[in-house]
C-alpha positions as CSV (number, residue, x, y, z in Angstrom):
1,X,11.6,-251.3,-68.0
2,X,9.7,-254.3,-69.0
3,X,6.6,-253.0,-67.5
4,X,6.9,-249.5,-68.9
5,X,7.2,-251.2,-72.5
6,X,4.3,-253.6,-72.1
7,X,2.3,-250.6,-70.7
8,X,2.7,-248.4,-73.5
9,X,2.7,-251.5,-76.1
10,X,-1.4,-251.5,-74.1
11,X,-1.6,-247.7,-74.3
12,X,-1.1,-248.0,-78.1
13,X,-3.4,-250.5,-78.6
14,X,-6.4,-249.0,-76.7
15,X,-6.2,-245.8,-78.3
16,X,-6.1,-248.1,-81.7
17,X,-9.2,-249.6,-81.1
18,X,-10.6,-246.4,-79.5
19,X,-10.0,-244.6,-83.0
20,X,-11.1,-247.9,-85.1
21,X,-14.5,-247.4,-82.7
22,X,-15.2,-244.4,-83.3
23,X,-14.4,-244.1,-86.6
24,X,-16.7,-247.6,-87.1
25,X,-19.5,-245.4,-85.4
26,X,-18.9,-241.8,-87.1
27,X,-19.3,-244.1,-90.8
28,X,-22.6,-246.0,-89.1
29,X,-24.2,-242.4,-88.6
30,X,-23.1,-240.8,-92.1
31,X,-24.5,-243.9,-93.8
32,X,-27.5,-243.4,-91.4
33,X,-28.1,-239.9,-92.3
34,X,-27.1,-241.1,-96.1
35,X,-30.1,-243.7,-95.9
36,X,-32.7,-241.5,-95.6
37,X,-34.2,-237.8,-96.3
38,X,-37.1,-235.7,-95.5
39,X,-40.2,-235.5,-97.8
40,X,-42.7,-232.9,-97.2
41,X,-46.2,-234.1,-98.7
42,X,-49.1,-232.4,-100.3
43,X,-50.5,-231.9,-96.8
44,X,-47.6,-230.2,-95.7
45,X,-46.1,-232.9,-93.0
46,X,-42.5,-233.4,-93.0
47,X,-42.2,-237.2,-93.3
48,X,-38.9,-239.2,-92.9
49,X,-38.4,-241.8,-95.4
50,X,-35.3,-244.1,-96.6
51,X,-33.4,-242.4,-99.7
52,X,-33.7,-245.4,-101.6
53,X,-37.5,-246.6,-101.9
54,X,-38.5,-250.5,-103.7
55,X,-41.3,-251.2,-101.5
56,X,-44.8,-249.6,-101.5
57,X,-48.1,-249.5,-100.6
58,X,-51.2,-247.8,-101.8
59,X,-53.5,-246.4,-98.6
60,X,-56.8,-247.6,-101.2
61,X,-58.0,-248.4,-104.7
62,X,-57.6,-244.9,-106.0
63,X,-53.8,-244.9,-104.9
64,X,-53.2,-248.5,-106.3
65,X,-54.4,-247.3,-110.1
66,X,-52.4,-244.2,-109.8
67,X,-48.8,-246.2,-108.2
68,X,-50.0,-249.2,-110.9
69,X,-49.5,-247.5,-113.5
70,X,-46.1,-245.6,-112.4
71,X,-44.5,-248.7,-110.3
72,X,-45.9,-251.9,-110.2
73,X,-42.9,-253.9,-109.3
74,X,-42.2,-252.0,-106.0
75,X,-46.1,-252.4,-104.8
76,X,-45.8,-254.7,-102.1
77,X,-49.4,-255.6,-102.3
78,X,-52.9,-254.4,-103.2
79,X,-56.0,-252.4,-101.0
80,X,-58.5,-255.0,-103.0
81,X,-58.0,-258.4,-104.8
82,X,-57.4,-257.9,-108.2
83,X,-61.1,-259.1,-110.4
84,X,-61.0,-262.4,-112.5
85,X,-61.7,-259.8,-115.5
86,X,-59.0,-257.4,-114.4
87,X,-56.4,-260.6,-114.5
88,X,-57.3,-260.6,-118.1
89,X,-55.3,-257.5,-118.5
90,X,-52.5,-257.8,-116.2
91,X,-49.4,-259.4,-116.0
92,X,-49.6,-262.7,-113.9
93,X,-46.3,-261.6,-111.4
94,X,-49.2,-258.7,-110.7
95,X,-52.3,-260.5,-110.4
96,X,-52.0,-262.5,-107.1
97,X,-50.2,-259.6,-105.0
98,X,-51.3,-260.1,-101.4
99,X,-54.1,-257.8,-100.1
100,X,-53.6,-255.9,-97.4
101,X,-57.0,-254.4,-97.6
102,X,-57.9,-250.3,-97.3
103,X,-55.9,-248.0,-95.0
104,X,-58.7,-246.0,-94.9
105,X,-61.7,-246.5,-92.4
106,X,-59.6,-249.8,-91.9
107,X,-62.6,-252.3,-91.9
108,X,-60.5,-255.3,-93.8
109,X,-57.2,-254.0,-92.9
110,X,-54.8,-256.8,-92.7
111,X,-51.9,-255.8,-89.8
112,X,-50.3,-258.7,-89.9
113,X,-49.8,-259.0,-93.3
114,X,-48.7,-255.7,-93.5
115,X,-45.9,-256.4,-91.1
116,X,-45.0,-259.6,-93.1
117,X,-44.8,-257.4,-96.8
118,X,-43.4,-254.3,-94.7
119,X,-43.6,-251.9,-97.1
120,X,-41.3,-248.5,-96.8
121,X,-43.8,-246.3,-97.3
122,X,-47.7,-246.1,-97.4
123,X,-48.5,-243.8,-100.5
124,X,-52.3,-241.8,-100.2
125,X,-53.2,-240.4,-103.6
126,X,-56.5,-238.2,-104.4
127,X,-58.1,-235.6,-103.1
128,X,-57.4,-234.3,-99.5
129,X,-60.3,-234.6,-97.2
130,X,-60.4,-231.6,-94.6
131,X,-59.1,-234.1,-92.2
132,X,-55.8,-235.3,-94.2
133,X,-53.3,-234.3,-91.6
134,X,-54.6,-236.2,-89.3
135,X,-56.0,-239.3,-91.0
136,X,-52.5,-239.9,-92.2
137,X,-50.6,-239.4,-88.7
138,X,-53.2,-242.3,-87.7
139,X,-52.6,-244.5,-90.6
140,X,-48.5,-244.3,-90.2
141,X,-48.9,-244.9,-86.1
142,X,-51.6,-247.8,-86.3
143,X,-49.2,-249.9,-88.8
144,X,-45.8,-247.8,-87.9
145,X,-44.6,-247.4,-91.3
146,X,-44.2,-243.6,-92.6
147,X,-47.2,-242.8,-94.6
148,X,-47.5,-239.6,-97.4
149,X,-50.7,-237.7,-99.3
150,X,-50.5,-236.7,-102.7
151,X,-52.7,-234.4,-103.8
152,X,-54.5,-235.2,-107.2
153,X,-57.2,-234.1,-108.8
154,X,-58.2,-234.9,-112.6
155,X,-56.8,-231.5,-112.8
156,X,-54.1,-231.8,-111.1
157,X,-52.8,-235.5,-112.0
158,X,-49.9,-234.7,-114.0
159,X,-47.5,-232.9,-111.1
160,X,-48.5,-236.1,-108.7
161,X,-47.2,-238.3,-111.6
162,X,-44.0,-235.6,-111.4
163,X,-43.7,-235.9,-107.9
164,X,-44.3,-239.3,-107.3
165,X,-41.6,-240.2,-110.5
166,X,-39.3,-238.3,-108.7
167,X,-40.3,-239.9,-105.4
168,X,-39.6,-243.7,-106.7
169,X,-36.8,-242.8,-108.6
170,X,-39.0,-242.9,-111.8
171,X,-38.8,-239.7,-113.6
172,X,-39.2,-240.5,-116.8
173,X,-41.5,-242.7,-116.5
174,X,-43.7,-240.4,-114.5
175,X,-42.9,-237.8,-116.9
176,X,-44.6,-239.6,-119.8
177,X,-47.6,-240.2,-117.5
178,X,-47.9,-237.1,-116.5
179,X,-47.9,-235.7,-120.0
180,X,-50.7,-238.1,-121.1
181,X,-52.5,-236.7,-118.5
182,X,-52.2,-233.1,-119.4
183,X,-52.9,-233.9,-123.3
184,X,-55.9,-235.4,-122.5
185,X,-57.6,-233.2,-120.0
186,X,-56.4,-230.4,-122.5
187,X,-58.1,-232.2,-125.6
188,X,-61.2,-233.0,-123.7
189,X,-61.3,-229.2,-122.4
190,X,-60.8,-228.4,-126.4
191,X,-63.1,-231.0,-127.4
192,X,-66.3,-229.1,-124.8
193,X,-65.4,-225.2,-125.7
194,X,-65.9,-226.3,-129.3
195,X,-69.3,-228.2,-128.5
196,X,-70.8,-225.4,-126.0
197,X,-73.0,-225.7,-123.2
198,X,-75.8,-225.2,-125.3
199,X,-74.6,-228.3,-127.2
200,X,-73.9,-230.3,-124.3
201,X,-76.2,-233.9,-124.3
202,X,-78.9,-234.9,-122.4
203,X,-77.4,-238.1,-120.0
204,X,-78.1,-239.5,-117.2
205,X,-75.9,-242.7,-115.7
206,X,-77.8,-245.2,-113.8
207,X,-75.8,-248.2,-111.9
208,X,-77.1,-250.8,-109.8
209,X,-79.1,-254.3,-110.4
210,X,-82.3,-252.5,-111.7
211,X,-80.5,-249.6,-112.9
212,X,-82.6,-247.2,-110.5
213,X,-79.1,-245.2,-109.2
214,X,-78.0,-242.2,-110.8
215,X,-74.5,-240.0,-110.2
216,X,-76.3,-236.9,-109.2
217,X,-74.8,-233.6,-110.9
218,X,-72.2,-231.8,-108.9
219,X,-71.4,-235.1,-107.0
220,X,-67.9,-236.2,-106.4
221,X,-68.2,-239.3,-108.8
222,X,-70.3,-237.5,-111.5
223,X,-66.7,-234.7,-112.3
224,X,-65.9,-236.9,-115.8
225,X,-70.1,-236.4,-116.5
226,X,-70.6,-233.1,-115.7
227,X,-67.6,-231.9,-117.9
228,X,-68.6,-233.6,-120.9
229,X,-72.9,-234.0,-120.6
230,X,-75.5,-231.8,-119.7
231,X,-76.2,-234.0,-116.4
232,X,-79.6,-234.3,-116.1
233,X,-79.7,-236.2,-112.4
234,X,-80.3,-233.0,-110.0
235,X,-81.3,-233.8,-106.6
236,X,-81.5,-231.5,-103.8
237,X,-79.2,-234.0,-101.9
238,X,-76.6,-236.5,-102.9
239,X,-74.4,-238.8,-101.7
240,X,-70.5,-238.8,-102.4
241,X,-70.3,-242.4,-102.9
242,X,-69.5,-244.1,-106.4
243,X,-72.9,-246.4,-106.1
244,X,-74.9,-243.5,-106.1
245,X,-78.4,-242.2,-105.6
246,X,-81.3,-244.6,-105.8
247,X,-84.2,-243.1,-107.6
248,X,-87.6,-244.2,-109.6
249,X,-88.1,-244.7,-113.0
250,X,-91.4,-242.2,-113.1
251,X,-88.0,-239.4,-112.0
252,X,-86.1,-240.9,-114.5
253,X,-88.7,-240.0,-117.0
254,X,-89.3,-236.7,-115.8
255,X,-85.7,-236.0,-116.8
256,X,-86.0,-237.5,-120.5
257,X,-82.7,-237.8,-120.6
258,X,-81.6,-238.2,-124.5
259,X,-78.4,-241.0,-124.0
260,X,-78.5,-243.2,-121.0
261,X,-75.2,-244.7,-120.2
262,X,-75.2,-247.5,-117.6
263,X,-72.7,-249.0,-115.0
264,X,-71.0,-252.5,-115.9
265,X,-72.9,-255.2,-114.0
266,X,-76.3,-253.4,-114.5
267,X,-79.0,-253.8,-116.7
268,X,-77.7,-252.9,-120.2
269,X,-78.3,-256.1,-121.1
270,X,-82.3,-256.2,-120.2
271,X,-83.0,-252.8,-120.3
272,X,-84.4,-253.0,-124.1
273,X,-87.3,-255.2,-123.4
274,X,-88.0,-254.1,-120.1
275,X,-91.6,-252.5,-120.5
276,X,-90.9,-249.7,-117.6
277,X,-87.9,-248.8,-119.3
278,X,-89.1,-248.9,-122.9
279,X,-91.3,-245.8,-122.4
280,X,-88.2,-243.9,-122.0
281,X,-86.9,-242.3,-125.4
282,X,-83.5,-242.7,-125.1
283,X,-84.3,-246.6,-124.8
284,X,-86.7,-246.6,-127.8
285,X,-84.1,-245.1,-130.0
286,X,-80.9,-247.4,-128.9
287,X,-79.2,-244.4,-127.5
288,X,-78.5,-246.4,-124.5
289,X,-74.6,-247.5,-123.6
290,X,-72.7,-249.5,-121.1
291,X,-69.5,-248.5,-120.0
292,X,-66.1,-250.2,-120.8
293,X,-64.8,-252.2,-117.9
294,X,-61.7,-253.6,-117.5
295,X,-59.3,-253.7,-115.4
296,X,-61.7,-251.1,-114.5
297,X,-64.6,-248.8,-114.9
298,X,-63.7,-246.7,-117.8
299,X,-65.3,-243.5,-116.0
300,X,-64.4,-244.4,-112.3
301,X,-65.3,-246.6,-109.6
302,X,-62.3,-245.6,-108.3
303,X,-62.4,-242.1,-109.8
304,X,-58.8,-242.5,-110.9
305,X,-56.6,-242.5,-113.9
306,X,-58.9,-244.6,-115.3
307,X,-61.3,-241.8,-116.0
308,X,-58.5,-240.2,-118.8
309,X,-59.9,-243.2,-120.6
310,X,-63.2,-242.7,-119.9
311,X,-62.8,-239.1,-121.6
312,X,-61.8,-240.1,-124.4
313,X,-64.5,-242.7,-124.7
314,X,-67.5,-240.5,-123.6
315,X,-66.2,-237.4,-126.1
316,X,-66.0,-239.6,-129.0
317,X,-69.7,-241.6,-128.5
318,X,-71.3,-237.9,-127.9
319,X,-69.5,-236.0,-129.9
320,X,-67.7,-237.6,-133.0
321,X,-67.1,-234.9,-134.9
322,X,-65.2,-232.5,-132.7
323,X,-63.6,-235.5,-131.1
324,X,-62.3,-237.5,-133.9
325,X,-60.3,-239.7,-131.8
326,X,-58.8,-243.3,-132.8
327,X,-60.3,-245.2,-129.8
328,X,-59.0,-248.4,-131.1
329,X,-55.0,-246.4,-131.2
330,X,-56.2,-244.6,-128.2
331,X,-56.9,-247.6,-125.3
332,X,-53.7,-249.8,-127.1
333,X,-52.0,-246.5,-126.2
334,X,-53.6,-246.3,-123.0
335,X,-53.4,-249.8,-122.0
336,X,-49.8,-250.0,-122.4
337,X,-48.9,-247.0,-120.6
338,X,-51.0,-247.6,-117.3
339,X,-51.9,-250.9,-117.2
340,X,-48.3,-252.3,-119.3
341,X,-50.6,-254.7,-121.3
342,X,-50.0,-255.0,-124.7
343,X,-53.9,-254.8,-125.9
344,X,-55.0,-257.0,-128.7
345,X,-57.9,-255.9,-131.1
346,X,-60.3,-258.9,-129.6
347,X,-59.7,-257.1,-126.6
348,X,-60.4,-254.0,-127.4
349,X,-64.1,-255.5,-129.2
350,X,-65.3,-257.0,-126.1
351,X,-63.9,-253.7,-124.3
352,X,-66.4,-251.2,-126.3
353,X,-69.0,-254.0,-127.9
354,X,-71.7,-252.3,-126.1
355,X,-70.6,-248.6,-126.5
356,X,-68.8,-247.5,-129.9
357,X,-69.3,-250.8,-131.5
358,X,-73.0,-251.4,-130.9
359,X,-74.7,-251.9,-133.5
């Protein structure tokens, strides 16, 4: 009788346990399947990621400026390390992230540190190469985190602000990003049927140490030029790089370009008594510029959000009075919302003291 009791006093127990197991193990899958969801990215790839995402990072430069700007407390690190004058502008907790180098081509790629930061997701912004599906099935397998395009164009910016707010769990900020955006691609659009082609400038926009590189017309860097200029650097071939194409200065004559705009770090500040240079007309009559830099090239390098600036700045040099923007209001405005620095006027003089404020 004993026996019989103690055995089903067992029997109880077991299936107790069983029931507390199994239970235990039906909640560990629901808050599994709870954890994370399916995303399908602009390059149509069903990608798993966890439901709840703090922890980025951005597959290059272009990405960083666009996830910057949207999150900059969940990016985990940075593709390049952030420029003594860029620091000027951030926010110290920003301005040392670790680099973990490109994603792309993966020359300074650091693995290790990668695994150290282990970001949640690997975010690609930009336009999508032919190759896209594949370039970002080998990025996620080489550093086995789960890795998503999003497709942006100057364009096309505000819904990958939309997407990527709703993404990160940051709607409205990405909202008010993405609205910017669409004003100010709107206004510049505006801005250009009022002027005409026919009353499109003259430019050309050199780079390099002797200034001898142009952003040929119809080039991938040259998009923010050829909207708002008559682009006077045609060539028969181009490259799509941000450094451009080297040329001569007798070519550069040839075009006679009316406003010459030229790169930070180049020779803007040489270029007046340079006696090759000072043949050209738009040198002779001070209608030479240098672009605003800081944290970064106010018309690209990357060609990013940074370039919604750069329209704004361009229109207003060129064209005043169809423009008729603030720029001063404008970049405070600007500055705050993609950069989260609260601009002071000394800034914004140094910023545009060889552009709009040259005397």
């Amino acid at each position: 009788m004993r026996r019989t009791k103690l055995f089903a006093v067992l029997l109880a127990i077991c299936l107790m346990i069983s029931a507390f197991a199994g239970c235990s193990k039906s909640n560990e899958q629901a808050n599994k399947s709870e954890s994370s969801t399916a995303f399908t990215d602009s390059a149509k790839r069903q990608v798993k990621l966890p439901a709840k995402i703090t922890k980025i990072a951005p597959s290059g430069s272009l990405a960083q400026i666009v996830l910057f700007a949207l999150a900059p407390d969940m990016l985990v690190g940075v593709s390049d390390k952030w420029s003594e004058e860029a620091k000027k502008y951030l926010d110290p907790k920003y301005a040392n992230l670790p680099v973990v180098g490109q994603f792309y081509g993966g020359k300074n790629l650091n693995i290790e540190e990668i695994a150290k930061l282990s970001p949640q997701v690997v975010i690609d912004v930009g336009e999508a190469k032919s190759t896209i599906v594949e370039d970002m099935n080998s990025i996620s397998s080489k550093v086995n985190i789960p890795t998503i395009h999003i497709d942006a164009t100057t364009a096309t910016m505000p819904e990958a602000y939309r997407t990527l707010g709703k993404l990160l769990g940051r709607e409205a900020q990405g909202e008010a990003l993405a609205q910017y955006c669409e004003q100010t691609y709107k206004k510049t659009q505006d801005i250009m049927n009022a002027v005409g082609d026919n009353g499109k400038v003259k430019v050309l926009y050199c780079s390099g140490k002797d200034g001898l590189n142009v952003l040929a017309k119809g080039s991938f860097h040259a998009e923010i030029l050829d909207k708002v200029t008559n682009n006077v650097a045609v060539l028969k071939k181009f490259s799509s790089s941000g450094a451009g194409d080297p040329v001569d200065i007798e070519q550069i004559a040839l075009w006679n370009p009316d406003v010459i705009i030229f790169a930070p770090g180049s020779i803007y500040s040489t270029v007046g008594s340079n006696p090759a240079w000072q043949k050209l007309n738009a040198i002779k009559k001070g209608k030479y510029y240098e672009v605003p830099n800081g944290p970064y090239n106010w018309m690209g390098s990357p060609p990013s959000v940074n370039r919604y600036m750069g329209m704004i700045w361009i229109t207003q040099l060129l064209y005043p009075e169809k423009a008729q923007y603030d720029v001063y209001k404008e970049t405070v405005k600007y500055y705050d919302l993609f950069y989260h620095c609260k601009l002071t006027e000394d800034q914004y003089k140094a910023l545009v003291g060889n552009s709009l404020l040259k005397k």
